[in-house]
DRENBA-162015 format. One record per residue: residue in one letter; residue number from 1; z, y, x of N, C-alpha, C in turn. Coordinates in steps of 0.05 Angstrom, whole numbers, m for minus. Last residue first. Example, Ala and Ser with C-alpha at 12.3 -4.5 7.8 and 13.67 -1.06 7.14 Angstrom:
SITE  resn  resi     nzz     nyy     nxx    cazz    cayy    caxx     czz     cyy     cxx
SITE     s     2     142     m45     257     143     m21     273     157       1     258
SITE     a     1     156    m114     264     156     m90     246     156     m66     264
REM end
This chain:
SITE  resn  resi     nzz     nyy     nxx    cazz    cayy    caxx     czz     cyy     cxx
SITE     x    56     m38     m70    m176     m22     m87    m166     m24     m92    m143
SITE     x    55     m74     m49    m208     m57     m37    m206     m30     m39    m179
SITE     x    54    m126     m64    m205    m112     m63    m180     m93     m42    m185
SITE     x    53    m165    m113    m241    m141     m95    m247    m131     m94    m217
SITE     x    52    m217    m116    m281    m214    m115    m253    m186    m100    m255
SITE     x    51    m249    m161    m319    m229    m142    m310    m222    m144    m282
SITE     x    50    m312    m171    m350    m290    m172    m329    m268    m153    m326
SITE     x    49    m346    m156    m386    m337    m176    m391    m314    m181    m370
SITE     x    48    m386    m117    m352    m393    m143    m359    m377    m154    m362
SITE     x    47    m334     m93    m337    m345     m89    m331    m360    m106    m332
SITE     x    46    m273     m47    m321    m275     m67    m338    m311     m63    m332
SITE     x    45    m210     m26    m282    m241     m29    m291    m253     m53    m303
SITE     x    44    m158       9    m267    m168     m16    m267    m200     m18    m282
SITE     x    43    m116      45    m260    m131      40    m238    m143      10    m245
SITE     x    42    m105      84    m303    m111      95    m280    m122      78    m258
SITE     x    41     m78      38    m334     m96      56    m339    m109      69    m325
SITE     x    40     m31      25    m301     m54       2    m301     m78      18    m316
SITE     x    39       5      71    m300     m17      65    m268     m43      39    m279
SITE     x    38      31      94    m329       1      90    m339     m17      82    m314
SITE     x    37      77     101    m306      82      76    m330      56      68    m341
SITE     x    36     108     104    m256      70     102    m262      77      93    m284
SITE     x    35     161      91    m252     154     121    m234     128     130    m256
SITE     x    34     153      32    m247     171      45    m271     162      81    m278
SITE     x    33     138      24    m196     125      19    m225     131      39    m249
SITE     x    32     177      31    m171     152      54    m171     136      49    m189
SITE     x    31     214      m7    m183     222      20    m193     190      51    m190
SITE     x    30     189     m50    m173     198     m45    m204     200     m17    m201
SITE     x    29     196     m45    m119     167     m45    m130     173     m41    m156
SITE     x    28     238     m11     m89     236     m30    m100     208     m21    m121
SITE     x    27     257      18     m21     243      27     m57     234      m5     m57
SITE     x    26     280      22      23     296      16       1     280      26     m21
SITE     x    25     239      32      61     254      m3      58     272      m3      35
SITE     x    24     216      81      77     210      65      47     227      29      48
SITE     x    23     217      83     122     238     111     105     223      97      80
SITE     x    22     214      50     152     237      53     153     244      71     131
SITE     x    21     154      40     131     172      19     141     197      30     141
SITE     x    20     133      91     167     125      83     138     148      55     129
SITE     x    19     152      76     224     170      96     217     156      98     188
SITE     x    18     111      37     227     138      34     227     156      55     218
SITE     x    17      63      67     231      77      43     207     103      37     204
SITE     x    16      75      93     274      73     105     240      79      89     227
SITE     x    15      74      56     311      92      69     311     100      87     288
SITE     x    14      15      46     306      37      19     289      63      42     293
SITE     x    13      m7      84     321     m11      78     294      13      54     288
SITE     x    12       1      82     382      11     104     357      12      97     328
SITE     x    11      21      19     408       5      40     397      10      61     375
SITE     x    10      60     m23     411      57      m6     429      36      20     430
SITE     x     9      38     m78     385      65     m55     375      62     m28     395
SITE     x     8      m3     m93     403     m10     m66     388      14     m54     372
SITE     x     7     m20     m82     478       1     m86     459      m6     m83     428
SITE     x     6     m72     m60     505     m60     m52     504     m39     m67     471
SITE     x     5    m128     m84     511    m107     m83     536     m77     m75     536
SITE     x     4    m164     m68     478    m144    m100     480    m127    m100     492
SITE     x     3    m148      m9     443    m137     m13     470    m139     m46     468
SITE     x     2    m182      23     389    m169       9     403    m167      m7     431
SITE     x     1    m200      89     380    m208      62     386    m185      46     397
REM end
């Protein structure tokens, strides 16, 4: 649960993010793309006529 009292840089979970944040600052979105070449296959849905795409 969370702390109001408490900062929220100053909590465990942002301290993950951060350290998520430091060891990924040099990947470029083209290149994980590039990684998935069937990610829009894998993650999008169609459905009455709609698309739903979260590849992205």
């Amino acid at each position: 649960m969370i702390n109001p009292s408490c900062p929220i840089n100053q909590t465990a979970i942002w301290a993950q993010l951060h350290q998520h944040q430091r060891s990924t600052r040099f990947l470029h979105m083209r290149d994980l793309f590039r990684q998935q070449p069937d990610r829009f296959a894998q993650m999008h849905e169609q459905l009455n006529g709609l698309l739903l795409d979260y590849s992205k």
